[in-house]
N, CA, C and O atoms as a GROMACS GRO file, in nm:
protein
  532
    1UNK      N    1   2.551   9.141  -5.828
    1UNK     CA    2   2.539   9.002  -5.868
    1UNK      C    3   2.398   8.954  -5.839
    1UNK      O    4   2.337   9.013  -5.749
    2UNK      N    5   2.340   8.858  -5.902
    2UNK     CA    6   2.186   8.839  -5.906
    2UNK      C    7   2.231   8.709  -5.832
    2UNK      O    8   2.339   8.652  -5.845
    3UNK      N    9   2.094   8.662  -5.726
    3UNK     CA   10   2.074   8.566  -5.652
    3UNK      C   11   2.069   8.484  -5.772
    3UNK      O   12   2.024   8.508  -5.884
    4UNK      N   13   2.134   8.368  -5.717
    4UNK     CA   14   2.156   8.238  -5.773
    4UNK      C   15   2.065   8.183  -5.729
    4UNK      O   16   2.063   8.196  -5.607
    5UNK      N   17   1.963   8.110  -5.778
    5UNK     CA   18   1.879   7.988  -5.738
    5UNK      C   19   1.903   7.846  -5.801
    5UNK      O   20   1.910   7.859  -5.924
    6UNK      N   21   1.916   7.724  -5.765
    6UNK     CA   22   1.980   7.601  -5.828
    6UNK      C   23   1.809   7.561  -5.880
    6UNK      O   24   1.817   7.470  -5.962
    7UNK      N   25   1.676   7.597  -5.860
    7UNK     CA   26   1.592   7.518  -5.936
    7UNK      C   27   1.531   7.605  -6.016
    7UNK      O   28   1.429   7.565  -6.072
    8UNK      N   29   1.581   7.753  -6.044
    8UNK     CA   30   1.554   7.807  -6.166
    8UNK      C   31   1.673   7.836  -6.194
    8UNK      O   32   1.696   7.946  -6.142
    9UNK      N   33   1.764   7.798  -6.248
    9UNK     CA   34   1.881   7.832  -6.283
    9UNK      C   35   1.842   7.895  -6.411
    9UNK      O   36   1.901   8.003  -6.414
   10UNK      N   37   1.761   7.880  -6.534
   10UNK     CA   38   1.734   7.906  -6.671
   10UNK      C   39   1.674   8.094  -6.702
   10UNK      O   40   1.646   8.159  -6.802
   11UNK      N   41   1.678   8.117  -6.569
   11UNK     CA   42   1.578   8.290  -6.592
   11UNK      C   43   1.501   8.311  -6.691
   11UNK      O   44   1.557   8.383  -6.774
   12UNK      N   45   1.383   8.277  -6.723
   12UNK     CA   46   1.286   8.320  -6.794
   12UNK      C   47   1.204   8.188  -6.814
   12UNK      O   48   1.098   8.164  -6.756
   13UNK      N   49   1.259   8.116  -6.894
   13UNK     CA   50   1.193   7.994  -6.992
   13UNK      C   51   1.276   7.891  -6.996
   13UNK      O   52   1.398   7.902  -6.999
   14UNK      N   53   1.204   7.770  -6.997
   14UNK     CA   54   1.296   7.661  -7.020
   14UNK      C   55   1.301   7.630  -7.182
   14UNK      O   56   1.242   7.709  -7.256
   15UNK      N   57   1.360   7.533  -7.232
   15UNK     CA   58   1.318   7.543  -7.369
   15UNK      C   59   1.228   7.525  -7.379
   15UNK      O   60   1.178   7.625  -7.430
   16UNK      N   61   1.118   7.410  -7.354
   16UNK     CA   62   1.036   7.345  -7.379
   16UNK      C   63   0.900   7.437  -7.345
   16UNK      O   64   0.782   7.440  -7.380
   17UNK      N   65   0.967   7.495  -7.275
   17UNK     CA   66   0.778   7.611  -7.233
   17UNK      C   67   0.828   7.727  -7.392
   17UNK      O   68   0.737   7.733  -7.475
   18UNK      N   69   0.950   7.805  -7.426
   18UNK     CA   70   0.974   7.869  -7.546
   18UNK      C   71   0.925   7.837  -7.649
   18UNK      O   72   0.861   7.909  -7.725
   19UNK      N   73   0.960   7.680  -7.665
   19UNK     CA   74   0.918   7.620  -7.756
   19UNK      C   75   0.775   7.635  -7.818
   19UNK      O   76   0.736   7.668  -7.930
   20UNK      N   77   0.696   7.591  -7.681
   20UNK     CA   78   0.528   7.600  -7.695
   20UNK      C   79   0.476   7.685  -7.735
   20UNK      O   80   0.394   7.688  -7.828
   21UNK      N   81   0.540   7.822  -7.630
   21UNK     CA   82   0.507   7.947  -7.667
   21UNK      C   83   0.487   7.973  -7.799
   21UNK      O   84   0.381   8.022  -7.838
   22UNK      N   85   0.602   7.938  -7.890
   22UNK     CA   86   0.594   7.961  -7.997
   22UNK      C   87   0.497   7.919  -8.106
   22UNK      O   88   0.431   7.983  -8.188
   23UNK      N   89   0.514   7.770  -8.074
   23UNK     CA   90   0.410   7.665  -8.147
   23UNK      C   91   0.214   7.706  -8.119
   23UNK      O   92   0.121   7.741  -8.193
   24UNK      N   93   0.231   7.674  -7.969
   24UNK     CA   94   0.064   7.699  -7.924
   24UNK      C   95   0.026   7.804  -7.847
   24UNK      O   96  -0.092   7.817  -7.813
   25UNK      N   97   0.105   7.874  -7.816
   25UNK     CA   98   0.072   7.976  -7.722
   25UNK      C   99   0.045   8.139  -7.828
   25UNK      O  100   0.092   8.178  -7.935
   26UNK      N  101  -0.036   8.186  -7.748
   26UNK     CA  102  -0.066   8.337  -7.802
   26UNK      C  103  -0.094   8.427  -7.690
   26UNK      O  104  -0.173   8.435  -7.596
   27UNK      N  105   0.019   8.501  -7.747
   27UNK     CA  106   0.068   8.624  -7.597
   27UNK      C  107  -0.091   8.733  -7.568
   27UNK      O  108  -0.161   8.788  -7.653
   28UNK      N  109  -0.102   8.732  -7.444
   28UNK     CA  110  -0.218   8.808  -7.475
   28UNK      C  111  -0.183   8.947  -7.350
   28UNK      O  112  -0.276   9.007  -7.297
   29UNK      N  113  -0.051   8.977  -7.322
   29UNK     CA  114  -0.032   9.088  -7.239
   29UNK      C  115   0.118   9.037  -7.138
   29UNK      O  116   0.168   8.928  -7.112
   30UNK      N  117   0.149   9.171  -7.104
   30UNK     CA  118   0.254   9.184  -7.053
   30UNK      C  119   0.211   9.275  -6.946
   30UNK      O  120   0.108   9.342  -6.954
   31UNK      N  121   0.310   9.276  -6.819
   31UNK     CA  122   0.262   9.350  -6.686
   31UNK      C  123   0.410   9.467  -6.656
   31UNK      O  124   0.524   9.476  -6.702
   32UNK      N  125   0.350   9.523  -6.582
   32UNK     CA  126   0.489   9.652  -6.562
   32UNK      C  127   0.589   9.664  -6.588
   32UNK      O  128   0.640   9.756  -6.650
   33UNK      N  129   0.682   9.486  -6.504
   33UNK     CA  130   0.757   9.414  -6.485
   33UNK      C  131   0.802   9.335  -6.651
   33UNK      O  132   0.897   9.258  -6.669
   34UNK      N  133   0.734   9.369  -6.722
   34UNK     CA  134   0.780   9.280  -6.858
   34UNK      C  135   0.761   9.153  -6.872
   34UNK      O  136   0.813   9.091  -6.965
   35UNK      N  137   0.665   9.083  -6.761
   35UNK     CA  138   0.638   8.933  -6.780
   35UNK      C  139   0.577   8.941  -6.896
   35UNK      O  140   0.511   9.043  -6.917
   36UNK      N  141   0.586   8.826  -7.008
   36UNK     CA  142   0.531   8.835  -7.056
   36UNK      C  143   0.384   8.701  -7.073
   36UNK      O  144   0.445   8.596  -7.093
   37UNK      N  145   0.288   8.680  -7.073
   37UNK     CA  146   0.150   8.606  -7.048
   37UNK      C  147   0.095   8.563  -7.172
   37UNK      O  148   0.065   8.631  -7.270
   38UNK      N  149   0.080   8.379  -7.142
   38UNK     CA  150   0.016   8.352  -7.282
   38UNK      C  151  -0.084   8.266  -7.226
   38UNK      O  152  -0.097   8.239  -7.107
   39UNK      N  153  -0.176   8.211  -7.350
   39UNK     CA  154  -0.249   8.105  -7.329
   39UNK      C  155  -0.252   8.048  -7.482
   39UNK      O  156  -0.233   8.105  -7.589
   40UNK      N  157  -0.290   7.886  -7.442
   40UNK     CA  158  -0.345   7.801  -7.555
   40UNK      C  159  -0.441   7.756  -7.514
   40UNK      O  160  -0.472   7.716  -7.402
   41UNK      N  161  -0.509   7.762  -7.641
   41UNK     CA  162  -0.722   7.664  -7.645
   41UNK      C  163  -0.657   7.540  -7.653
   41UNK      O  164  -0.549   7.519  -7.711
   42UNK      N  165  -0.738   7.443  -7.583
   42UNK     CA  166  -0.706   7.345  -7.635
   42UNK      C  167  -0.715   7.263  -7.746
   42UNK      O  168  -0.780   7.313  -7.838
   43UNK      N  169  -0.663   7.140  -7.769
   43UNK     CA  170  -0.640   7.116  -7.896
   43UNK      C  171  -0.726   7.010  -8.012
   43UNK      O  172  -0.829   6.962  -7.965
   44UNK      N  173  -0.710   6.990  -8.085
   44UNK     CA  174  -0.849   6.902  -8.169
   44UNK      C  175  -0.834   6.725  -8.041
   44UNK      O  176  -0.925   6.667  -7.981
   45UNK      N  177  -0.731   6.705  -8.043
   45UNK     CA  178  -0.747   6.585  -7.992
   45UNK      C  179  -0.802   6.611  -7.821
   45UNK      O  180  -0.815   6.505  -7.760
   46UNK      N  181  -0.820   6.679  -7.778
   46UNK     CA  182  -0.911   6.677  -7.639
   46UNK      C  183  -0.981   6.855  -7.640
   46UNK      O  184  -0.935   6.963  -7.603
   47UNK      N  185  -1.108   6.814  -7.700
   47UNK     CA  186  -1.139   6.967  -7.715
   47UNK      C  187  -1.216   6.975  -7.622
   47UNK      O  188  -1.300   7.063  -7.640
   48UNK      N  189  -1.233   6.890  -7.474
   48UNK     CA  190  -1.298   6.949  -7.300
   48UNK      C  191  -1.196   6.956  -7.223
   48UNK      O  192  -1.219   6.945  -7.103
   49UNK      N  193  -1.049   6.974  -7.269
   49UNK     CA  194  -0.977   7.005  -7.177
   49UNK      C  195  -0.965   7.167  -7.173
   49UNK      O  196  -0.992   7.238  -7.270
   50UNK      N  197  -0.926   7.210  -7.060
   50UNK     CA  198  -0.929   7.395  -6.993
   50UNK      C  199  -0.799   7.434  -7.107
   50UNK      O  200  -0.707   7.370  -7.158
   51UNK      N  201  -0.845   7.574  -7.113
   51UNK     CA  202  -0.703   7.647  -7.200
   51UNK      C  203  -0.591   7.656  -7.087
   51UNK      O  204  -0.614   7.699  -6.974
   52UNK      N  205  -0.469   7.611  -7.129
   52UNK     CA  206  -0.361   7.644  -7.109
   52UNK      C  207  -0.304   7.774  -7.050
   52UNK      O  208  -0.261   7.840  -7.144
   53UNK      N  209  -0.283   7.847  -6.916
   53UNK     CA  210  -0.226   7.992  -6.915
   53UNK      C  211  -0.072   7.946  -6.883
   53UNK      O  212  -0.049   7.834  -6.838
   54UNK      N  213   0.023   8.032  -6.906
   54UNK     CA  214   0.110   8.060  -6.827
   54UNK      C  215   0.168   8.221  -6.840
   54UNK      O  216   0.103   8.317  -6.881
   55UNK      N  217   0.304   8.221  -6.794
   55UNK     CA  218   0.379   8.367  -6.811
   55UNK      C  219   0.505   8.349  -6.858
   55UNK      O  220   0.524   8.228  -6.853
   56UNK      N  221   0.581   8.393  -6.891
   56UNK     CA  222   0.756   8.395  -6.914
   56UNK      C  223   0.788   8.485  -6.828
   56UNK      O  224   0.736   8.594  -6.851
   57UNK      N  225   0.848   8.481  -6.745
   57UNK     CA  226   0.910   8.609  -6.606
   57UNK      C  227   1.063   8.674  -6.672
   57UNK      O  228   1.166   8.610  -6.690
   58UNK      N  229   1.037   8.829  -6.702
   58UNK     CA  230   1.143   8.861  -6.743
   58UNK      C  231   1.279   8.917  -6.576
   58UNK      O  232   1.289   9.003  -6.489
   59UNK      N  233   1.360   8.776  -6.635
   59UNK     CA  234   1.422   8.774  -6.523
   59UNK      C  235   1.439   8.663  -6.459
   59UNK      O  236   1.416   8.556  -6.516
   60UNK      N  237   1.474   8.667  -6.355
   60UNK     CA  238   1.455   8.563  -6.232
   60UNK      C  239   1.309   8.502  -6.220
   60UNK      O  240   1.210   8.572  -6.203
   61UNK      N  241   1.307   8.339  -6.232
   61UNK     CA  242   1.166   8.270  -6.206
   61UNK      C  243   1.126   8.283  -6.051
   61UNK      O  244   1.168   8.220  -5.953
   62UNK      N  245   1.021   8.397  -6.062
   62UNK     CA  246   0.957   8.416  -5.895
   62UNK      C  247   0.864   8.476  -5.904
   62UNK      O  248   0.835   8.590  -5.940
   63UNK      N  249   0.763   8.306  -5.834
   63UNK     CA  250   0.566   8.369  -5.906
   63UNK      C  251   0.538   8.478  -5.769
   63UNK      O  252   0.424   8.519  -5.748
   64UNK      N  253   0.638   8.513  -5.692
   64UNK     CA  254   0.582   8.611  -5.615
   64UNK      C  255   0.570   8.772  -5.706
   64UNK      O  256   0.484   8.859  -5.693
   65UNK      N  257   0.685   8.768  -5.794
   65UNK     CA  258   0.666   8.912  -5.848
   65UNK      C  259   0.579   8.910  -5.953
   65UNK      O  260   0.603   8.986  -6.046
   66UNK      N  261   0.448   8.816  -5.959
   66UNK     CA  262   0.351   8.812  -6.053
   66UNK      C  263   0.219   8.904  -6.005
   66UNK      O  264   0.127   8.851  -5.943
   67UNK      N  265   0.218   9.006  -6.029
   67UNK     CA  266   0.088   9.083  -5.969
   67UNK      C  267  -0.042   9.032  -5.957
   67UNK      O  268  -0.098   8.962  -6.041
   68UNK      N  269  -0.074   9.060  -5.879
   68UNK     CA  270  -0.259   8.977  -5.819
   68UNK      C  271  -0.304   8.997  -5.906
   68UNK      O  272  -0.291   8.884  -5.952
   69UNK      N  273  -0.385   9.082  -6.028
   69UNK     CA  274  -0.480   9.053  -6.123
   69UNK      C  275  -0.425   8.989  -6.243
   69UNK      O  276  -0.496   8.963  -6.340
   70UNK      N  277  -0.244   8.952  -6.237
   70UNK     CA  278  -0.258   8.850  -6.368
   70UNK      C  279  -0.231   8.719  -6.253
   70UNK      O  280  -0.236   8.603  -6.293
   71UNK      N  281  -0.213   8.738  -6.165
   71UNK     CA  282  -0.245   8.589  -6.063
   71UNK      C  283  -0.328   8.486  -6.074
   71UNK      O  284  -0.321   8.363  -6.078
   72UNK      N  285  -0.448   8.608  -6.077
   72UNK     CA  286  -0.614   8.550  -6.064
   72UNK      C  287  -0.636   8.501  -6.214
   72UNK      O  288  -0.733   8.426  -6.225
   73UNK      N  289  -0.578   8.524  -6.316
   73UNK     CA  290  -0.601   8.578  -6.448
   73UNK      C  291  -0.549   8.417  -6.515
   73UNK      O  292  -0.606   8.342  -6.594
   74UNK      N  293  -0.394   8.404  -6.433
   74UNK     CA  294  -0.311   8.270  -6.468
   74UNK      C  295  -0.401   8.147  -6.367
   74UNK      O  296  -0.379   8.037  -6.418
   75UNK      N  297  -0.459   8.136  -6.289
   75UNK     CA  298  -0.560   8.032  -6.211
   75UNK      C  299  -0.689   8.061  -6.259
   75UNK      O  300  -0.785   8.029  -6.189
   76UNK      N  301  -0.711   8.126  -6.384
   76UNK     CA  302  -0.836   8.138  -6.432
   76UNK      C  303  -0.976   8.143  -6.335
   76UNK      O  304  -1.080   8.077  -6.331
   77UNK      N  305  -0.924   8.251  -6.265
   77UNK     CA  306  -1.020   8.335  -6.167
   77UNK      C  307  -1.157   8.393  -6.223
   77UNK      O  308  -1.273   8.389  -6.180
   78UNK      N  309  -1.071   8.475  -6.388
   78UNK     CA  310  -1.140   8.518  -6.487
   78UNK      C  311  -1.114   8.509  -6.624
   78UNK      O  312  -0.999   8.500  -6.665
   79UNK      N  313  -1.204   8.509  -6.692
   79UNK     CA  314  -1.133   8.453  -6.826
   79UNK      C  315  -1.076   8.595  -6.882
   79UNK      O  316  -0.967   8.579  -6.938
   80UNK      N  317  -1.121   8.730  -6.881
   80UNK     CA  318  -1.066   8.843  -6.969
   80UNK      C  319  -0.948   8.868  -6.913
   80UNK      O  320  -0.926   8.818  -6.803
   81UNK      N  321  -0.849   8.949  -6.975
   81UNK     CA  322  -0.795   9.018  -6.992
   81UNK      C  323  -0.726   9.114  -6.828
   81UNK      O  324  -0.755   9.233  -6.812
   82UNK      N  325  -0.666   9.063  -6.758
   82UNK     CA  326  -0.684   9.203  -6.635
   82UNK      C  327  -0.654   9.340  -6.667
   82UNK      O  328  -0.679   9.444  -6.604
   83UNK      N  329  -0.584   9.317  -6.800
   83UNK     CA  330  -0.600   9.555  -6.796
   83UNK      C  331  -0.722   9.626  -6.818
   83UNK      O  332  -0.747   9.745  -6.800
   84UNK      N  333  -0.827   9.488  -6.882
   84UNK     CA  334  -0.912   9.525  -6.941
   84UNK      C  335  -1.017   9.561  -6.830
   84UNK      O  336  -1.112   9.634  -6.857
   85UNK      N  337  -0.994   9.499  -6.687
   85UNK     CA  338  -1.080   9.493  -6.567
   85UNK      C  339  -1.072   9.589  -6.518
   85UNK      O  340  -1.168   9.657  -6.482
   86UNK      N  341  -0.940   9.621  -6.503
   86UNK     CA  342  -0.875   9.710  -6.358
   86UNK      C  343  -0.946   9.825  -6.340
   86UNK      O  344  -0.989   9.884  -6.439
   87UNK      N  345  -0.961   9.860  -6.247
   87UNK     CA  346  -1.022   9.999  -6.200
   87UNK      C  347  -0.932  10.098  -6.193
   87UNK      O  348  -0.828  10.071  -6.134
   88UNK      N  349  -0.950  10.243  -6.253
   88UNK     CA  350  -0.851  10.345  -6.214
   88UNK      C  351  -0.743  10.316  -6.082
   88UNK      O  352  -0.758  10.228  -5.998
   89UNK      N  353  -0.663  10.385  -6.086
   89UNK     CA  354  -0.559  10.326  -5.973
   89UNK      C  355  -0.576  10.429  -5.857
   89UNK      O  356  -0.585  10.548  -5.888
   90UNK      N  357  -0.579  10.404  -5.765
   90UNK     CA  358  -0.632  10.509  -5.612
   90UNK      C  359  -0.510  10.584  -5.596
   90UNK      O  360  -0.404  10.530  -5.628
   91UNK      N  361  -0.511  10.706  -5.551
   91UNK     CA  362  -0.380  10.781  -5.510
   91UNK      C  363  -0.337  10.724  -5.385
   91UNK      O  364  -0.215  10.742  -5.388
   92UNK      N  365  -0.359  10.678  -5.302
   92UNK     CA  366  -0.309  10.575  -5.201
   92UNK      C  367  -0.234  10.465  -5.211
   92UNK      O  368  -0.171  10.417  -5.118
   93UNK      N  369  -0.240  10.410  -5.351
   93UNK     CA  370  -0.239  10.243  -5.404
   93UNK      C  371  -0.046  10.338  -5.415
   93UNK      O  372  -0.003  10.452  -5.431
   94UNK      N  373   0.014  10.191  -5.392
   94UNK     CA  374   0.140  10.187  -5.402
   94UNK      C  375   0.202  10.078  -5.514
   94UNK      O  376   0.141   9.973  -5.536
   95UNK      N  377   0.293  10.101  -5.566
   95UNK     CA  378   0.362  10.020  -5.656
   95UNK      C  379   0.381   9.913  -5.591
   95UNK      O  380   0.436   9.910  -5.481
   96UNK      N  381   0.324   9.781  -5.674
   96UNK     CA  382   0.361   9.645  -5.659
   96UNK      C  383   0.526   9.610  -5.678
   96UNK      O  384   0.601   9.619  -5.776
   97UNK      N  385   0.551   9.553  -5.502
   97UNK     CA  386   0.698   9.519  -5.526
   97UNK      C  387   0.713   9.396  -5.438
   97UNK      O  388   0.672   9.377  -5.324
   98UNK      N  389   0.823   9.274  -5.566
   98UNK     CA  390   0.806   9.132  -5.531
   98UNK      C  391   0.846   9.116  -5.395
   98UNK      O  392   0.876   9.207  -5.318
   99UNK      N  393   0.845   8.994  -5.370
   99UNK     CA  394   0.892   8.926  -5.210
   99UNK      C  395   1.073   8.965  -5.241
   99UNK      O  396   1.126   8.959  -5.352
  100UNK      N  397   1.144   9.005  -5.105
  100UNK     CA  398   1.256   9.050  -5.124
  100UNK      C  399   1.330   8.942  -5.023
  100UNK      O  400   1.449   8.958  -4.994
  101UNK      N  401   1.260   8.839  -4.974
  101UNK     CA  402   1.334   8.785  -4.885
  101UNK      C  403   1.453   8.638  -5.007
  101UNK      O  404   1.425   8.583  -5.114
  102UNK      N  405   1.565   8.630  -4.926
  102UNK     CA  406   1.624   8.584  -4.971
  102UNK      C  407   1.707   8.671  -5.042
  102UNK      O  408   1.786   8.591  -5.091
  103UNK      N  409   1.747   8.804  -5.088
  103UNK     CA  410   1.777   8.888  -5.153
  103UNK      C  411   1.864   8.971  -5.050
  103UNK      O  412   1.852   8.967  -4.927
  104UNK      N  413   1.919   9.017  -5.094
  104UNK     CA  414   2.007   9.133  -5.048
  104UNK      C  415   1.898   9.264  -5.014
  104UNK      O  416   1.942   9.379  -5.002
  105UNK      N  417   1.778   9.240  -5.003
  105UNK     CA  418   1.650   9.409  -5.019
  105UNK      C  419   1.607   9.346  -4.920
  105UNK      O  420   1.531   9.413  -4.850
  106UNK      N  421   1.634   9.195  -4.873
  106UNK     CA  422   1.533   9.178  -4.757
  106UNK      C  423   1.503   9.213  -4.646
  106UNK      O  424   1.576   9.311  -4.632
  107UNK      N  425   1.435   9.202  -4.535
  107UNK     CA  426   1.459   9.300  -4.423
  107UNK      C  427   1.506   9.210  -4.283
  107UNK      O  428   1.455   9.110  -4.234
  108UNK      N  429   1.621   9.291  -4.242
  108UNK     CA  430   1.713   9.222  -4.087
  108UNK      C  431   1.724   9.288  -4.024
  108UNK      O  432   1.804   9.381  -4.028
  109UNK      N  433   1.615   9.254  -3.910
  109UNK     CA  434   1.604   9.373  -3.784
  109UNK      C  435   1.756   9.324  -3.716
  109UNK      O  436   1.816   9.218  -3.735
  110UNK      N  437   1.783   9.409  -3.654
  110UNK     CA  438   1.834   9.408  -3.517
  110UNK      C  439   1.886   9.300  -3.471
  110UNK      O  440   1.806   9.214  -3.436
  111UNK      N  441   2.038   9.270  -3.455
  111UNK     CA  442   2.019   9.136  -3.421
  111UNK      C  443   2.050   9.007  -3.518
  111UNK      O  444   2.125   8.915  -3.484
  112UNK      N  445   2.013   9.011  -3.586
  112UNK     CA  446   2.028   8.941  -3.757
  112UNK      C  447   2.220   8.924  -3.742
  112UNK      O  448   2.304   9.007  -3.706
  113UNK      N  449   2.236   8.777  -3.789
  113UNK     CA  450   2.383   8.766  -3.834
  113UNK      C  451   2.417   8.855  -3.931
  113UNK      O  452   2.524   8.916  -3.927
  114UNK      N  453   2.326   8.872  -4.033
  114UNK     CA  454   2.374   8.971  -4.127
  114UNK      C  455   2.383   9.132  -4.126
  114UNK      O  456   2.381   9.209  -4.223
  115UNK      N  457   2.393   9.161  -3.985
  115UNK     CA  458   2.380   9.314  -3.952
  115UNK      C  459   2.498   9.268  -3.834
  115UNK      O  460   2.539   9.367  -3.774
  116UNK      N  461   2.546   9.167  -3.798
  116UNK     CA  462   2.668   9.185  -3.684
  116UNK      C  463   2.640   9.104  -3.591
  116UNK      O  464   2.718   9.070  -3.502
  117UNK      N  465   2.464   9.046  -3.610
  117UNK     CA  466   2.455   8.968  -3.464
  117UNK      C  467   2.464   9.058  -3.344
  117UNK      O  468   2.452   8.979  -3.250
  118UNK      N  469   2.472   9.134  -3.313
  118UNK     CA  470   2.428   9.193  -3.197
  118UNK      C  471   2.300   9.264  -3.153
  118UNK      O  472   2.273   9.376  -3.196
  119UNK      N  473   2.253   9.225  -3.103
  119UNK     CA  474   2.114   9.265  -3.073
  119UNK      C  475   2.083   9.299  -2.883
  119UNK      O  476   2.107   9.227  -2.786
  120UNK      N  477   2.030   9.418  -2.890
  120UNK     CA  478   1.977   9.496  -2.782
  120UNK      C  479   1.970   9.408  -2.629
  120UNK      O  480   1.948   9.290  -2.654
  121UNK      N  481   1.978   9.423  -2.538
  121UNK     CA  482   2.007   9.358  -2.403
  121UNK      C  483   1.869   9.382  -2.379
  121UNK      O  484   1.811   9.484  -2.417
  122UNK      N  485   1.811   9.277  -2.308
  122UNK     CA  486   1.732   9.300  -2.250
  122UNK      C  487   1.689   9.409  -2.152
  122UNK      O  488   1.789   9.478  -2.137
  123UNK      N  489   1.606   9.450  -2.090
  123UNK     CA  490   1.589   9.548  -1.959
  123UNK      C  491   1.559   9.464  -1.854
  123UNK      O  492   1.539   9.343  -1.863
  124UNK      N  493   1.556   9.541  -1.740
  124UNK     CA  494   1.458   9.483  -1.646
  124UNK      C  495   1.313   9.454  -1.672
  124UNK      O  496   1.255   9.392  -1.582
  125UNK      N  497   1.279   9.470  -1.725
  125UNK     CA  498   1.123   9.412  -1.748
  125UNK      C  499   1.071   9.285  -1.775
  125UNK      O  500   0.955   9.243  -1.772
  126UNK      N  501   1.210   9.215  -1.809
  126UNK     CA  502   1.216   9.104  -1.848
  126UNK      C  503   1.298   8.960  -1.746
  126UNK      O  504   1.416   8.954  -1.712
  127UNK      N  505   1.216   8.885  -1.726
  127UNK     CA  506   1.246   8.768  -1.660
  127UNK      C  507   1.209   8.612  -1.715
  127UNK      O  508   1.116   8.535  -1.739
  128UNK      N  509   1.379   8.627  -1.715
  128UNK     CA  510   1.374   8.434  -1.786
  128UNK      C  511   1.283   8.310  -1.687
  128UNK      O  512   1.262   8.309  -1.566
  129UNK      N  513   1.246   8.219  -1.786
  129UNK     CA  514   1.149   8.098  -1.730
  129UNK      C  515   1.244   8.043  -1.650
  129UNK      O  516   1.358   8.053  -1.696
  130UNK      N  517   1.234   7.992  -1.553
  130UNK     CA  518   1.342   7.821  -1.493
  130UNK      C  519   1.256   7.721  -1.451
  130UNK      O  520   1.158   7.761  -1.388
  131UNK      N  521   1.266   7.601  -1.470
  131UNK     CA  522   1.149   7.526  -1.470
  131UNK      C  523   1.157   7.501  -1.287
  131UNK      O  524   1.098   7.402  -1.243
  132UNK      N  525   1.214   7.573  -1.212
  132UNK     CA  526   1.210   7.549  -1.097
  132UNK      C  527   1.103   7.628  -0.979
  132UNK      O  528   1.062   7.578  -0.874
  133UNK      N  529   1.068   7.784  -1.042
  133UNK     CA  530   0.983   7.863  -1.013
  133UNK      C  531   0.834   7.764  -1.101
  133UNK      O  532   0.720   7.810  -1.098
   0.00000   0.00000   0.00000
């Protein structure tokens, strides 16, 4: 079952951003993940306003699983293209993977209600404050 969120309830697009898409927007790339990324120039009636970016998130709306070079790309960091930037990929470099918290992937040490609540006893090494010492 997919996390429910009550302020993206719509997964992807609302109408009104679809809509645009369609009307003013021109897709200019998609990322691993299938987001898909547009922009609009602006328009005859304010032609010094900034172009327009956004993304459509295939899936669940969460700008965490938006990768850093279309990040920089959607805050117009740079105006090209990021596949067009990127540098070969390092054998070290690891696959980009979104924020998992809130999710069932997230991580609960020890201790966590959602592992049983029980968590490790202290040792001796350890001594509680009393505001009397």
């Amino acid at each position: 079952m997919a996390f429910f969120n009550p302020f993206t309830w719509w997964n992807g697009a609302t109408l009104g951003t679809l809509i645009d898409s369609w009307r003013h927007g021109e897709q200019v790339g998609t990322d691993a993940q299938g987001h898909r990324y547009f922009r609009a120039k602006p328009n005859k009636r304010n032609p010094a306003a900034r172009e327009r970016r956004w993304v459509i998130y295939e899936g669940a709306n969460d700008a965490s699983r938006v990768p850093p070079e279309w990040h920089g790309w959607l805050h117009g960091r740079f105006d090209d293209i990021p596949e067009s930037h990127l540098p070969p990929a390092k054998i070290w470099e690891v696959e980009y993977t979104p924020n998992a918290t809130g999710t069932a992937d997230a991580y609960r040490p020890q201790g966590a209600l959602e592992r049983g609540g029980k968590r490790v006893h202290a040792r001796g090494d350890y001594e509680s404050w009393t505001p009397d010492s």
